[in-house]
C-alpha positions as CSV (number, residue, x, y, z in Angstrom):
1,X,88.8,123.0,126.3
2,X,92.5,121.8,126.0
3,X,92.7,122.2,130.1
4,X,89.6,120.3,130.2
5,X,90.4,117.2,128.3
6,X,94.2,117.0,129.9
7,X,92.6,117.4,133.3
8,X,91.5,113.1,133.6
9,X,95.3,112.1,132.4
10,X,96.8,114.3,134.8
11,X,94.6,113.3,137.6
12,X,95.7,109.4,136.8
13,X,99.2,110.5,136.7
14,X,98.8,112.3,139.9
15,X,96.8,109.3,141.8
16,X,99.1,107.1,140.4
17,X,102.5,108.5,141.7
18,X,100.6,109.2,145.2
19,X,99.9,105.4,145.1
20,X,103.5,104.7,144.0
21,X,104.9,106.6,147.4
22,X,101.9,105.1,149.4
23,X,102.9,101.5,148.6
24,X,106.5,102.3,149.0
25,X,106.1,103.4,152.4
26,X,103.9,100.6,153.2
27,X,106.5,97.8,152.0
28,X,108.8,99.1,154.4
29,X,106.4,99.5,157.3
30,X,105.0,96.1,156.6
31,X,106.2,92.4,155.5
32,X,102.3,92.0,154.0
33,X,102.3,95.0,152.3
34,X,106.0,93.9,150.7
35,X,104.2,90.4,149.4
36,X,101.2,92.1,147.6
37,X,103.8,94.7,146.0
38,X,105.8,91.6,144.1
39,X,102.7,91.2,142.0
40,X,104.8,94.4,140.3
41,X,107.5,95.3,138.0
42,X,110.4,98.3,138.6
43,X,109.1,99.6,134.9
44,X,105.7,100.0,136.5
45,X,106.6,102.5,138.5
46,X,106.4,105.6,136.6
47,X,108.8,107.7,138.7
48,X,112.6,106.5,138.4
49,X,113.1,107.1,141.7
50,X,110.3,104.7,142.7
51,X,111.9,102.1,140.5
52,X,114.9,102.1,141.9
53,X,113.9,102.4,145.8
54,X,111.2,99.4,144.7
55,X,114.5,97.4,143.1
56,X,115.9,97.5,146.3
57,X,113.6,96.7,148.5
58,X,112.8,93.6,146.3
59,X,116.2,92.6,146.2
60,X,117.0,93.6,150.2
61,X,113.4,90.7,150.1
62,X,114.8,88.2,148.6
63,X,118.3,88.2,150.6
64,X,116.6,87.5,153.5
65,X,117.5,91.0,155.0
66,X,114.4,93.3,156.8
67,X,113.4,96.4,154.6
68,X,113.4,99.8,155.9
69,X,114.8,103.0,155.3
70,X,118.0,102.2,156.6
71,X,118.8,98.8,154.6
72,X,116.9,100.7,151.7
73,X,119.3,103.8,151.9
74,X,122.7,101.4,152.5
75,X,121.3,99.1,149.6
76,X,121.2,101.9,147.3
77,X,124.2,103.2,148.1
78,X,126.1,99.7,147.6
79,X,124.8,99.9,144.6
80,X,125.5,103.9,143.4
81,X,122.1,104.7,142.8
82,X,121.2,106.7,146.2
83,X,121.3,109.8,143.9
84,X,118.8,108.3,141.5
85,X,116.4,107.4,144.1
86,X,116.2,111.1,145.6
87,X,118.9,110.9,148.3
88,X,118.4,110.7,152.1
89,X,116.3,113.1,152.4
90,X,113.8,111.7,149.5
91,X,113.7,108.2,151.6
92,X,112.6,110.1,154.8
93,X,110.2,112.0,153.4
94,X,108.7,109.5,151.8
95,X,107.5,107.9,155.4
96,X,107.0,110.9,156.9
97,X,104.8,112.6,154.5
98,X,102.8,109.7,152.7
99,X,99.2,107.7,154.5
100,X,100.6,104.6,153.1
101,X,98.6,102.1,155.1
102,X,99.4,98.1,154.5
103,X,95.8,97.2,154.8
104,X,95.6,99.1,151.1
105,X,97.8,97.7,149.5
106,X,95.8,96.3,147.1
107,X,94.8,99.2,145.9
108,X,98.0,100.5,145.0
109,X,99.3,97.7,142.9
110,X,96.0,98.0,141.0
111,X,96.0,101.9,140.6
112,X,100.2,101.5,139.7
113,X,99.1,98.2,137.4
114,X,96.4,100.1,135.7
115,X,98.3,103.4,135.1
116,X,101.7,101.4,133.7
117,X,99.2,99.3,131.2
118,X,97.4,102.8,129.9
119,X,101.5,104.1,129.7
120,X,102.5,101.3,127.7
121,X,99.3,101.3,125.2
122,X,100.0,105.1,125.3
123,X,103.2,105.3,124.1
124,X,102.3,102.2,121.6
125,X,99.6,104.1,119.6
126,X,101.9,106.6,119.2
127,X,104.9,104.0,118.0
128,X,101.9,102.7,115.3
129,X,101.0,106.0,114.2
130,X,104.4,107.0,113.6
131,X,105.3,103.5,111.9
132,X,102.2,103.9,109.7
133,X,103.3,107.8,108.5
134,X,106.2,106.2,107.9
135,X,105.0,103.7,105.2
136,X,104.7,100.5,107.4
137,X,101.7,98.2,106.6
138,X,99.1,99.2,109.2
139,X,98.6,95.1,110.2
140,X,102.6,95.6,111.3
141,X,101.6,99.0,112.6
142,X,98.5,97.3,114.8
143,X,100.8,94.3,115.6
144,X,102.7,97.1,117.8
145,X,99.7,98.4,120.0
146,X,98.2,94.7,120.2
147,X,101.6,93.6,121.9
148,X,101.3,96.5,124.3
149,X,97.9,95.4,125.3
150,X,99.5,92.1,127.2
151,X,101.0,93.2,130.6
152,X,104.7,91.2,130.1
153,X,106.0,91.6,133.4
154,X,102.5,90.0,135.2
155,X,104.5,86.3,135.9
156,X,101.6,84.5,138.7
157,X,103.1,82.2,141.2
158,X,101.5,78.8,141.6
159,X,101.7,77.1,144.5
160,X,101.5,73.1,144.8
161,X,98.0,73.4,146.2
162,X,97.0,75.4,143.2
163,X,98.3,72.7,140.9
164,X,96.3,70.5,142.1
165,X,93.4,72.0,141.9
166,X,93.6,72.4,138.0
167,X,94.4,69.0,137.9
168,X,91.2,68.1,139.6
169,X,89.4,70.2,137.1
170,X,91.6,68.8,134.1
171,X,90.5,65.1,135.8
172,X,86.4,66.2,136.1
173,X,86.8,67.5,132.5
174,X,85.9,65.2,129.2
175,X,89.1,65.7,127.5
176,X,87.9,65.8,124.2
177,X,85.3,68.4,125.0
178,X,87.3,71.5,123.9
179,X,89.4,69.8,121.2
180,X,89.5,70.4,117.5
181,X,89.1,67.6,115.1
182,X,90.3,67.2,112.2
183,X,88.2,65.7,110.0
184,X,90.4,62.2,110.1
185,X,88.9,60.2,112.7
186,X,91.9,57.7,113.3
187,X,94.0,61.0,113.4
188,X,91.8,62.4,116.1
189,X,92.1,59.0,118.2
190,X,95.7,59.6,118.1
191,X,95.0,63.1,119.2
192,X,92.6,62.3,122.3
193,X,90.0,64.1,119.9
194,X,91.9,66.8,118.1
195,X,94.1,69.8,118.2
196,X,93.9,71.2,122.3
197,X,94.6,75.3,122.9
198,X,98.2,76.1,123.1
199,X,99.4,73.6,121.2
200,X,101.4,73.7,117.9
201,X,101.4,71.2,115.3
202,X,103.7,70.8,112.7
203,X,102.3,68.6,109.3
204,X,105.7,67.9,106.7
205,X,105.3,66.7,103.9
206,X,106.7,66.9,99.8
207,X,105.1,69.1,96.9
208,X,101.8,67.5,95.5
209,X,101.3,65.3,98.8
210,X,98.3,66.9,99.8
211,X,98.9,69.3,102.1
212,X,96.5,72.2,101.6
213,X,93.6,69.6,100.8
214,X,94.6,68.3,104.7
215,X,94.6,71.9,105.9
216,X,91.2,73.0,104.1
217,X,90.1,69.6,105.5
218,X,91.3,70.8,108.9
219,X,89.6,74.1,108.6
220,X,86.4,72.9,107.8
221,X,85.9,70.0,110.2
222,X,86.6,72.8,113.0
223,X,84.6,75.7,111.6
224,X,81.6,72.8,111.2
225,X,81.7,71.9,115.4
226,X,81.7,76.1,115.7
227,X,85.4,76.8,115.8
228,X,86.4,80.0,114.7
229,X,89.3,79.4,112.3
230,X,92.1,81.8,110.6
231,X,93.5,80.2,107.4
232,X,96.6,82.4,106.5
233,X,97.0,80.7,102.6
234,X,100.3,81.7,101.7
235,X,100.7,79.6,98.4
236,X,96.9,79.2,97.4
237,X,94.4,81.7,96.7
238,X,91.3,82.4,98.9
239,X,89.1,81.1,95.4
240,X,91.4,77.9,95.3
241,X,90.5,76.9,98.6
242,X,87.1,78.0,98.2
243,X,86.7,75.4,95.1
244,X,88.3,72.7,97.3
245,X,85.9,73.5,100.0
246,X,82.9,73.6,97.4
247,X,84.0,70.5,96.0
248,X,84.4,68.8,99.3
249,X,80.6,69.3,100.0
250,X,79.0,69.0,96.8
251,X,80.5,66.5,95.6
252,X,81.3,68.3,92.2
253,X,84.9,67.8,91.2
254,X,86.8,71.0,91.3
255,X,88.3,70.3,88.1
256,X,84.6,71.3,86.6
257,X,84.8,74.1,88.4
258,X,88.4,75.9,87.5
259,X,87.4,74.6,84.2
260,X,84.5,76.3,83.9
261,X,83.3,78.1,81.0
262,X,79.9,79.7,82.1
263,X,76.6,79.2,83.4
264,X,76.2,76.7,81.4
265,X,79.2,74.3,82.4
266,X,76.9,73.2,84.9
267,X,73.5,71.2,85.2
268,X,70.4,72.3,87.2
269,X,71.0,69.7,89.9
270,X,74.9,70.6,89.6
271,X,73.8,74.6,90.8
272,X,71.2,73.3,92.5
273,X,74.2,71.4,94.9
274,X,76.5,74.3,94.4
275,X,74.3,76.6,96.2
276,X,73.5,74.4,99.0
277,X,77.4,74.0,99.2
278,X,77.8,77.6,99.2
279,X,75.1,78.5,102.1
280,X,77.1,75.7,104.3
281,X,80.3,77.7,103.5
282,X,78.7,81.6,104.1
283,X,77.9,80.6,107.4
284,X,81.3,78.7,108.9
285,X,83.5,81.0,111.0
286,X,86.6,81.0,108.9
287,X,88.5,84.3,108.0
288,X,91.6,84.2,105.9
289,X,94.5,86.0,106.1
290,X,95.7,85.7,101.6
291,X,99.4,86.5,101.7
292,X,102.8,85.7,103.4
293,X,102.4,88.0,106.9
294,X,104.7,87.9,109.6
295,X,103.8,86.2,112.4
296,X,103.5,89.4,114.5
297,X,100.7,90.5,111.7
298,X,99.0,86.9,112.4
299,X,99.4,87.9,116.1
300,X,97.6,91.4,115.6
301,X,94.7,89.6,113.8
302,X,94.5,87.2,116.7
303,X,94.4,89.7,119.4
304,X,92.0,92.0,117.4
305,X,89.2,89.6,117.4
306,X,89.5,88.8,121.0
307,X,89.7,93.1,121.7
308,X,86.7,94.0,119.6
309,X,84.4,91.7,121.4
310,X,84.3,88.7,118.8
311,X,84.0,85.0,119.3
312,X,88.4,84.3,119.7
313,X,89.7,82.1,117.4
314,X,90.6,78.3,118.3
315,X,92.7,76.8,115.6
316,X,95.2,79.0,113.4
317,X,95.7,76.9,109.9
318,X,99.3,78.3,108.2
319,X,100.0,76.9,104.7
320,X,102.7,76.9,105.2
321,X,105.1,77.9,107.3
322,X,108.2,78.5,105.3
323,X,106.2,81.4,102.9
324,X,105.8,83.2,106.1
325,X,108.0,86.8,106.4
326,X,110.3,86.9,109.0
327,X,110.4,89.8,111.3
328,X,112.6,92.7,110.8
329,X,115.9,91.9,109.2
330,X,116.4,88.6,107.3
331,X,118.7,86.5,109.3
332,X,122.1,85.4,106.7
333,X,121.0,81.6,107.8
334,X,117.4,81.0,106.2
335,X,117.5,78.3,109.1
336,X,117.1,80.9,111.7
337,X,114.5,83.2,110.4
338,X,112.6,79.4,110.3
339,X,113.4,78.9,113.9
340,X,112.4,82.7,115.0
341,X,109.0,82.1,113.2
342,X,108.8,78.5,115.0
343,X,109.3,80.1,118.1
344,X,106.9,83.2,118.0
345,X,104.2,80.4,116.8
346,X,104.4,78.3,119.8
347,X,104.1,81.6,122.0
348,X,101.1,83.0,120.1
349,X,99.6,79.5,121.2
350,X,100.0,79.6,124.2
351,X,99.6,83.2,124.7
352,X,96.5,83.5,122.6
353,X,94.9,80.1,123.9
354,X,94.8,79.1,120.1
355,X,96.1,76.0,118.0
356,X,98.1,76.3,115.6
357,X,98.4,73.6,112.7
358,X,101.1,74.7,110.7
359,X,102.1,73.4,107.6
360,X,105.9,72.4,106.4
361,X,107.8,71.6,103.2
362,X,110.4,68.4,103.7
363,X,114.1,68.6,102.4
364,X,114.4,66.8,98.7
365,X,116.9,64.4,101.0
366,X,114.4,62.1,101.3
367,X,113.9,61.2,97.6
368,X,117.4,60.1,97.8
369,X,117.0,57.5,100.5
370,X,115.2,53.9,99.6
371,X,112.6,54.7,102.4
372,X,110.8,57.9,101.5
373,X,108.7,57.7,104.7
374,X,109.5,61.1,106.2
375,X,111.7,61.5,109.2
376,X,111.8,64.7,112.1
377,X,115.2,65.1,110.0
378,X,113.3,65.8,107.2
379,X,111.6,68.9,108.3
380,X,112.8,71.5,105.9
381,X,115.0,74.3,107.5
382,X,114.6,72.8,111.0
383,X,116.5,74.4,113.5
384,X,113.9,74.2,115.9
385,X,110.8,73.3,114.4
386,X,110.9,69.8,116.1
387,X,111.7,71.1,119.7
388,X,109.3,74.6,119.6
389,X,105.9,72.0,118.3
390,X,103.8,69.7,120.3
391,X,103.0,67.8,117.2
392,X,104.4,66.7,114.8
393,X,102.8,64.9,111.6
394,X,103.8,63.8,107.8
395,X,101.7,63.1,104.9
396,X,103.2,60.0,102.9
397,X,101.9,58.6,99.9
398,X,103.7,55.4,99.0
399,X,101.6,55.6,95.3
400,X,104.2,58.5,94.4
401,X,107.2,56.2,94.8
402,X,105.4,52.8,93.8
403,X,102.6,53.7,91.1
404,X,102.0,50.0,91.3
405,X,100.7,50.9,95.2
C-alpha cells in the first residue's frame, strides 16, 4: 500500500526533472525554446544543478551573448559554480542524452510550473501543521499554505500592444458597473460610483465622529447591490454592529434596543419591523472577522473563500486599522508596524482584486489647531498610510467644535 500511494509523487518528480533536462537542452539548441523558458524562475527547477545551468543561460540571454554548452560551461565557471551544476561532463550529457525538442517547450515550463507550485504547497502544509502543533492560531497557520498557493515568481510581460487593448476594454466598459457604493451618493460621485478592485481607501477621523456607523453604512450599501463583504470589527462587537444595522432598516433607534428589557420593550408593529429588518440582514453576504487579526489572517480568509469555490469577496471593511496585530515581532517604532500593515493592505488589494476601506484614528494635534478640519498630516501613526492608499477620506463634524453649528 505505502509503494502504492508514493508511486504518483514519484512519477511527478521523475517527469518533472525529465522535463527540467528536456527544456535545458532545448534553450540551448534553440533561441524560441530560450523565450518560452523565461516564463520561469531558478527556484522552480527542482534540481540545483538545473537552477544554476538555467541562471546562466538567462543571464548569458540577457548580455546579448548566444547560449550553448560552451558560453554555459565558461559562464559557470566565471562565476565558480561549474561544480554545482554537474561539471563538464553533466553539460554534455545533458544534450546528448535528453529528446529535448523546441517545438515542446511549452510543455515543459507547464510540467516544471506545475511540479514547483505542488513543491511549494507541499512543503507549506507541512510549515502549518507544524506551526499549529506548535500553538499558533490555525488562521496564522492557514495564512502560511494560502500564501504558497500564489505562484511569486510568475511576473507577465506586457507589451504596448497589450496595453492598449485593456484600455479599449477599460474605454467600452461603464465605469461604474463593477464599483462599490457607499451608501453616500455625493461621496460615490466623487468616486465615479464607488470603491473599484485593488484599491485602498483610507477614512480618518477623531473618537465619537462616526466612523463605524460610516463603515456599517459601507458594508451594507455593498452587501445590498450583491457584494460579498468582510467586516473585520476590531473595536465593536458583531451584536453592536448588528443593532446599528437593525436600526438602520427599521427605523427603531438602537438605543431601544441595547436598552432593552425583554419581549416586552417592544410593540407588535416594533417586532413586527424588527423581523422584517432581520430577514434583510440573514440574507446579505457579509461575514465578519470579531477581533484584532493580522493582516496575513485577513489575507487567509480572503484567499479561502476564493479556494473553496465561494462567491470572492469585493470590499474588505477594517475598523480600524490601528487595532490590527502586526506580524511577527512588534517593531520599537509603533509608526512602522502601522506602515507594514499599510503596505500588506494595499498588496492584498491588488493581489486579491478586493477593496479595502480601512478605517483610521487622527493624532489629538488637531484639537490644538483653530481649524479642526483634518489634514493627510493628521493621519495617526502615518508613516506611509498616505503614500500605500488610493483614497483618502475624513469624517468632520464642525457641531463637535461649534455646538452652536
Amino acid at each position: 500500500m505505502a509503494i502504492a500511494h508514493h508511486t504518483p509523487a514519484r512519477a511527478l518528480v521523475a517527469a518533472a526533472t525529465e522535463a527540467e533536462r528536456n527544456l535545458l537542452a532545448a534553450m540551448m539548441l534553440s533561441r524560441d525554446a530560450l523565450v518560452t523558458a523565461l516564463a520561469l524562475h531558478p527556484s522552480d527547477f527542482s534540481d540545483h544543478r538545473h537552477q544554476a545551468i538555467f541562471d546562466a543561460a538567462v543571464a548569458l540571454a540577457a548580455e546579448g551573448h548566444a547560449v550553448d554548452t560552451v558560453t554555459v560551461e565558461s559562464k559557470l565557471a566565471d562565476a565558480g559554480q561549474l561544480l554545482l551544476a554537474g561539471g563538464h561532463d553533466y553539460l554534455v550529457d545533458l544534450l546528448a542524452t535528453t529528446s529535448g525538442l523546441a517545438s515542446h517547450a511549452d510543455s515543459y515550463v507547464a510540467l516544471i510550473t506545475d511540479h514547483a507550485q505542488a513543491s511549494r504547497i507541499r512543503s507549506a502544509a507541512l510549515a502549518a501543521v507544524d506551526q499549529i502543533d506548535s500553538g499558533v492560531d490555525p488562521a496564522a497557520a492557514y495564512a502560511t499554505l494560502a500564501e504558497a498557493a500564489i505562484d511569486r515568481h510568475q511576473a507577465s510581460i506586457t507589451t504596448m500592444a497589450e496595453g492598449l487593448d485593456r484600455v479599449v476594454t477599460l474605454l467600452e466598459t461603464d465605469s461604474a458597473a463593477n464599483r462599490i457604493p457607499t451608501s453616500l451618493p455625493d461621496l460615490d460621485q466623487v468616486l465615479l460610483g464607488g470603491f473599484a478592485a485593488g484599491q485602498l481607501a483610507i477614512c480618518g477621523a477623531r473618537p465619537a465622529t462616526g466612523k463605524s456607523a460610516f463603515a456599517g453604512g459601507v458594508a451594507f450599501a455593498a452587501a445590498q447591490h450583491g457584494h460579498p463583504v468582510l467586516f473585520v470589527t476590531a473595536e465593536m462587537s458583531v451584536e453592536e454592529l448588528m443593532v446599528r444595522m437593525l436600526s438602520r432598516i427599521s427605523g427603531i433607534p438602537s438605543e431601544l434596543m441595547t436598552a432593552s428589557r425583554g419581549p416586552d420593550s417592544f410593540s407588535k408593529g416594533e417586532w413586527t419591523k424588527l423581523a422584517e429588518a432581520m430577514y434583510t440582514l440573514e440574507h446579505l453576504p457579509i461575514s465578519f472577522i470579531e477581533a484584532s487579526p493580522t493582516v496575513a489572517e485577513i489575507r487567509s480568509r480572503v484567499q479561502a473563500r476564493t479556494m473553496t469555490g465561494q462567491t470572492p469577496y469585493e470590499l474588505v471593511v477594517i475598523d480600524y486599522l490601528q487595532l490590527l496585530t502586526p506580524a511577527g515581532r512588534r517593531n520599537a517604532n509603533r509608526q512602522e508596524d502601522v506602515s507594514e500593515m499599510s503596505r500588506a493592505l494595499k498588496r492584498l488589494a491588488m493581489d486579491g482584486h478586493v477593496a479595502i476601506l480601512a478605517l483610521s484614528q487622527l493624532s489629538r494635534a488637531l484639537e490644538l489647531r483653530a481649524d479642526k478640519r483634518p489634514i493627510l498630516a493628521d493621519l495617526r501613526e502615518s508613516g506611509s498610510l498616505e503614500q500605500d492608499s488610493d483614497i483618502v477620506m475624513f469624517l468632520h463634524r464642525p457641531e463637535m467644535y461649534e455646538p452652536g453649528l
